[in-house]
C-alpha positions, 0 to 999 in steps of 0.5 A, a space after each residue: 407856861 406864860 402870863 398869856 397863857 395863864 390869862 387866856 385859860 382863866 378866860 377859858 375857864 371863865 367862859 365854860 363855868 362861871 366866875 367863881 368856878 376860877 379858883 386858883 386851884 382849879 386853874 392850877 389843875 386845867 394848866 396842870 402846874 403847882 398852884 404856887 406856879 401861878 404866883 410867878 406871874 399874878 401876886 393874887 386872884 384880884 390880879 389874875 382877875 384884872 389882867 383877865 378884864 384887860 385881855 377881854 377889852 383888848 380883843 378891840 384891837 381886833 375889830 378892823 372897823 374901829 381902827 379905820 372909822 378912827 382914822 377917818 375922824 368921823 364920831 358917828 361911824 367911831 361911835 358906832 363901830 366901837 359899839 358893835 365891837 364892844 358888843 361882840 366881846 360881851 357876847 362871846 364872854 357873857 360869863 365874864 362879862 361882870 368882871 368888865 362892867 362891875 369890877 372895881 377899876 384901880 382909878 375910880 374915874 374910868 367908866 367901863 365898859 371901856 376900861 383901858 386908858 388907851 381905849 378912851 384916849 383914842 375915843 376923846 381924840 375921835 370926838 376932839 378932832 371932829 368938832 367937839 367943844 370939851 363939854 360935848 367930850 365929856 358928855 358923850 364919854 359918860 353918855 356912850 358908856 352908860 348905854 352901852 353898860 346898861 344894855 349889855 348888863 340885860 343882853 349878856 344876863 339873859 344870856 347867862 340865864 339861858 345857859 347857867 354854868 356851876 360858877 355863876 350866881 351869887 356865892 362861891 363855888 369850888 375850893 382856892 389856896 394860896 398866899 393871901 387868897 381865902 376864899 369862902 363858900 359865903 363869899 361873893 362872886 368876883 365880878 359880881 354887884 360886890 367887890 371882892 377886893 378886900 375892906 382895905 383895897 376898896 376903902 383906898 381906892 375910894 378916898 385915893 386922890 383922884 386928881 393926884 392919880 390923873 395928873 400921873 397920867 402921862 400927858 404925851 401918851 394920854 392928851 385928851 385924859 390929861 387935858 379933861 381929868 377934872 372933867 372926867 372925875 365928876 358924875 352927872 348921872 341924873 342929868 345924863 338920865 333925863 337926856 337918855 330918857 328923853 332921846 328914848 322917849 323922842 325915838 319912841 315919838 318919831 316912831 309913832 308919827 311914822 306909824 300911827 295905829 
């Protein structure tokens, strides 16, 4: 038994039944240990869920494709090849998906589906070094993110569609137990459009100060976090629309001009 394999088997779990189908007691039973033996490695669900989102976004590291466009500083195949990269985990766990793009980060302003600091300081180290002025950082950042989010949420949903686990839905499936995890069958889903973080948790994470929270960030491992954290904070989502839309809507021209009826 290790905090891995407890990870890994949740994921398993996941990908074979839905979200709600991993309960703490039906984990218990696939690694064939007491419930409370999970408790030695997580404090809670909300915990095991976490370290199960981490997991997901660190099967990057894997994709020897972004690495090498990272070194070569180019944004274009960068962006490209970390695309695709998120792309292929999202397809390989269209269950747990959710847990990645709807779960509640610790800091707010960390837009998924890149979830690790790590992951989005190399990706603002990429755009720094090829040229871009801080604005044009910050502007892909939310950009890049939002496509990838919204795309993947309507590729991985038709998925799931095409193949229903028992743990998938809105509500709760299986039984749970264990110190500060109650769960109820009108609960929602963890990973789902509602948080399942308590009143509490959410209401702190919401009024935290977040500029107190990015100036914690270690400015010799995370720069480019550190240099951009009030930019990072701030939402420009209508703007962002408008721009989307008309790169649609000129793709959309070009292609007629290329192929008129």
């Amino acid at each position: 038994m290790s905090a891995d394999r407890l990870i890994t088997e949740t994921l398993a779990l996941v990908d074979e039944q839905g979200i709600a189908a991993a309960s703490m007691r039906t984990v218990a039973r696939r690694l064939d240990v007491q419930v409370m033996t999970l408790y030695r490695y997580v404090d809670n669900r909300e915990d095991l869920f976490d370290a199960v989102v981490d997991h997901i976004v660190d099967e990057l590291d894997d994709d020897p494709d972004i690495e090498s466009a990272a070194a070569a500083g180019q944004w274009r195949p960068y962006l490209t090849s970390l695309a695709w990269g998120v792309r292929r985990y999202a397809l390989t766990h269209p269950h747990a998906f959710p847990l990645v793009a709807t779960r509640p980060p610790q800091a707010p302003w960390i837009n998924p589906p890149l979830r690790s600091l790590r992951w989005i300081e190399q990706m603002l180290q990429t755009l720094a070094g090829d040229g871009f002025s801080d604005e044009h950082v910050l502007y892909t950042y939310r950009c890049f993110n939002s496509f990838l989010l919204g795309y993947l949420l309507l590729e991985t949903s038709a998925m799931v569609i095409a193949d229903p686990k028992p743990g998938d839905g809105s509500f709760q499936a299986g039984d749970d137990g264990g110190p500060g995890d109650p769960v109820d069958s009108t609960d929602p889903v963890p990973g789902s459009l509602s948080p399942t973080r308590t009143e509490g948790q959410r209401e702190d994470i919401a009024d935290c100060d977040t500029s107190e929270d990015l100036i914690a960030v270690d400015p010799e491992r995370y720069p480019l976090i550190h240099r951009l954290r009030e930019g990072l904070t701030e939402d420009h989502f209508e703007e962002e629309f408008r721009g989307g839309l008309e790169l649609l809507l000129d793709r959309i021209e070009e292609q007629l001009q290329q192929h008129p009826s």
